[in-house]
N, C-alpha and C positions, 0 to 999 in steps of 0.2 A: 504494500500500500504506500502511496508517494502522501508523503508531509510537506508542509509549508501553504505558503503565499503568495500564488503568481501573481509577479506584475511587470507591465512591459519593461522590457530591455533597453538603456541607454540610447538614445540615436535614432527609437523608432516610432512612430507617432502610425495608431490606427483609427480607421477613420472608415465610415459610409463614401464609396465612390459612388453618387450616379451614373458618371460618363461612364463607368464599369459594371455598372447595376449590379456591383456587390461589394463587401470590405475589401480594404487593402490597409496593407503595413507601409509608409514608407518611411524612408532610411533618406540619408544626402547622396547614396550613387543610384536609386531608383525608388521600385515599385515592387510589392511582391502584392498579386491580386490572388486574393483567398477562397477557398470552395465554401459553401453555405455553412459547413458541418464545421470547418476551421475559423470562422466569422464569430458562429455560434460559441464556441466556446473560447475567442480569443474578448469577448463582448465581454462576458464574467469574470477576465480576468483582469481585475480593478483593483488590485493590491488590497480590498478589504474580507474578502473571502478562500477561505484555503479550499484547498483541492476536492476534499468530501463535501464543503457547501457548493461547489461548481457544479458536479457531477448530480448531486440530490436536484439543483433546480435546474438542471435538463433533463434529467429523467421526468421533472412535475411537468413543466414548460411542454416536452415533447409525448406525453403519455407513454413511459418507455420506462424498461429498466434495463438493467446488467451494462450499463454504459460504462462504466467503472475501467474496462482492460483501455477500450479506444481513445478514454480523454487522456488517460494517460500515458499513453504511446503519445498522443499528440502531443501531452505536455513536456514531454520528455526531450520530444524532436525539438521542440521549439525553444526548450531550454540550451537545446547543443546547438543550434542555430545563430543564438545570442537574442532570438527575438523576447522570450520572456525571461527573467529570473526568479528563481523560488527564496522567498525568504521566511526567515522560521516565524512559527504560529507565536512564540514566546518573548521576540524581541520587543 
């Protein structure tokens, strides 16, 4: 089970594209345009909620469960990407 407190990574600002009628991350050398399900859970991560309140309200949000493996592969990648960092539930 992943601990902590995602929240965006240094240098990267997301945000609602229209002109891409979806999210996107960007950075100062681009644009990284995101899939619905990567929107979805990059939206929640607002440095006030850890990892098991993210997953709980997309499971309510989405009428769904056992989401738990894929938020976290997702979060995971994104942490090695540099796009989010986890920080501890305790600081």
């Amino acid at each position: 089970m992943m601990d902590g407190i995602p929240r965006l990574g240094h240098g990267f600002r997301f945000q609602w594209e229209p002109a891409q009628n979806c999210h996107v991350l960007l950075y100062p050398e681009g644009m990284i345009k995101l899939n619905q399900s990567a929107g979805e859970i990059l939206v929640r991560c607002d440095g006030q909620r850890d990892v098991a309140a993210i997953i709980a309200n997309l499971e309510a949000a989405f009428s769904t469960r056992d989401l738990r493996p894929d938020v976290e592969t997702f979060i995971a990648m994104a942490v090695d990407k540099r796009w989010l960092r986890l920080e501890s539930a305790t600081a």
